[in-house]
C-alpha positions as CSV (number, residue, x, y, z in Angstrom):
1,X,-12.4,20.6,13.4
2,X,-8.5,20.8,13.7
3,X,-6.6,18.6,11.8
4,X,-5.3,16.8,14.9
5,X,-8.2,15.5,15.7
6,X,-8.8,14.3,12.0
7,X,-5.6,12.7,12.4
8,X,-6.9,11.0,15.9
9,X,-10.4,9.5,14.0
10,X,-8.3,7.8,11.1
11,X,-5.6,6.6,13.8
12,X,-9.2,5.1,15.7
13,X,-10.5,4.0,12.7
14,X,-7.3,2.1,11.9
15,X,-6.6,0.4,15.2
16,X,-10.5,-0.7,14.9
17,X,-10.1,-2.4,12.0
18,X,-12.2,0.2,10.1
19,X,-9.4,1.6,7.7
20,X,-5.9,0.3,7.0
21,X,-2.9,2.6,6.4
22,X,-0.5,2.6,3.7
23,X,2.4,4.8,3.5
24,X,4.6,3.9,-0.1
25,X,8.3,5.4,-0.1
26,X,8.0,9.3,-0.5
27,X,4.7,9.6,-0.2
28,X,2.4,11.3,2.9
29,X,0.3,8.4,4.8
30,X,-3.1,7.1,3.0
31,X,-6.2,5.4,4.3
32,X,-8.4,3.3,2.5
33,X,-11.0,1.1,3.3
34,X,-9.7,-2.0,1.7
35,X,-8.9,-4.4,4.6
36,X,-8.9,-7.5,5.9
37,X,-7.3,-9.5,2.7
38,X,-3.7,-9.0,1.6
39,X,-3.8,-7.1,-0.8
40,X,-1.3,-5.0,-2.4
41,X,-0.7,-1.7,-4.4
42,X,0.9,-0.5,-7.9
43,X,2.8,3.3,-7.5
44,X,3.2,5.8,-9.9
45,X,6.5,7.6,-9.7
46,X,5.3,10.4,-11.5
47,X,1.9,11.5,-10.8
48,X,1.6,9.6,-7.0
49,X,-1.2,7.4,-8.3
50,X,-2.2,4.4,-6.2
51,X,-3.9,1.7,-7.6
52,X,-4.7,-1.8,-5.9
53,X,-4.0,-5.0,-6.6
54,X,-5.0,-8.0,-6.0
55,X,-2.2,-10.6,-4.6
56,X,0.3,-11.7,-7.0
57,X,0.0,-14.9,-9.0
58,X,2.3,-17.4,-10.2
59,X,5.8,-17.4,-8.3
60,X,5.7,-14.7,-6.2
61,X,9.0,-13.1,-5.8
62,X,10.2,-13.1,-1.4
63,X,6.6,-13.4,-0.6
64,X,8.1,-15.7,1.8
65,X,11.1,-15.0,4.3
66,X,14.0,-17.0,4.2
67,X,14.5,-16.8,8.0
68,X,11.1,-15.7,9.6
69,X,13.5,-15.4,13.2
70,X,10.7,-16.9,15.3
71,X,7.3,-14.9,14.0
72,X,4.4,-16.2,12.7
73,X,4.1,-14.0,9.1
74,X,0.0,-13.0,8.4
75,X,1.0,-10.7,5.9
76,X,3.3,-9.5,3.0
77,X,3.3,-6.0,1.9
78,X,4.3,-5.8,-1.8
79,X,4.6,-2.4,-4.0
80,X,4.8,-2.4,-7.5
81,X,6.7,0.9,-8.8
82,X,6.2,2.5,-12.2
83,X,4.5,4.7,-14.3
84,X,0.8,4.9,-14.7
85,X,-0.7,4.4,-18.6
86,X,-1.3,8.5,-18.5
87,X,2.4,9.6,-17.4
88,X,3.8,6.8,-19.7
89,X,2.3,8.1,-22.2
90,X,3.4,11.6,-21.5
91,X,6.7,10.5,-21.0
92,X,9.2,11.8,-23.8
93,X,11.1,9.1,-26.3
C-alpha cells in the first residue's frame, strides 16, 4: 500500500466523520477517533505527547470571540502547552 493512498483513507475517514484531525504547532498531522464533542488537547513540548481533555471548566479564557464577523461558532479549539509529568521530571533544576 503506498503511503498516498494511506493518506487518501484518513482524509475519507475524516471528511466522513469517522476520524478528526489535529495538527498542534510543530508537530506532523494526527488522527484520532475522538469526535463529535469539543474536546480539546494538552502538548508536551518536549517529548510530543498528546493527551486529551475534556472541555475547560470555570471561566474559560477566549472561548468566545469578541467579534464572531457574521459566523455561527460550533467549535473552539484550545491547546494546553507544557511538559508532561515524565519530561518534568527529567527536566534539570
Amino acid at each position: 500500500m503506498s503511503t498516498q493512498a494511506v493518506y487518501d483513507v484518513l482524509e475519507a475517514c475524516t471528511g466522513a466523520g469517522l476520524l478528526r484531525r489535529i495538527e498542534p504547532a510543530g508537530s506532523p498531522a494526527r488522527f484520532e477517533t475522538r469526535t463529535g464533542d469539543n474536546h480539546h488537547h494538552l502538548v508536551c513540548r518536549t517529548c510530543g505527547l498528546v493527551v486529551d481533555v475534556d472541555c475547560t471548566v470555570g471561566e474559560a479564557p477566549c472561548l468566545a470571540p469578541s467579534d464572531s464577523h457574521g459566523f455561527t461558532v460550533d467549535e473552539a479549539e484550545v491547546v494546553f502547552w507544557g511538559l508532561c509529568a515524565q519530561c518534568r521530571d527529567n527536566t534539570p533544576g
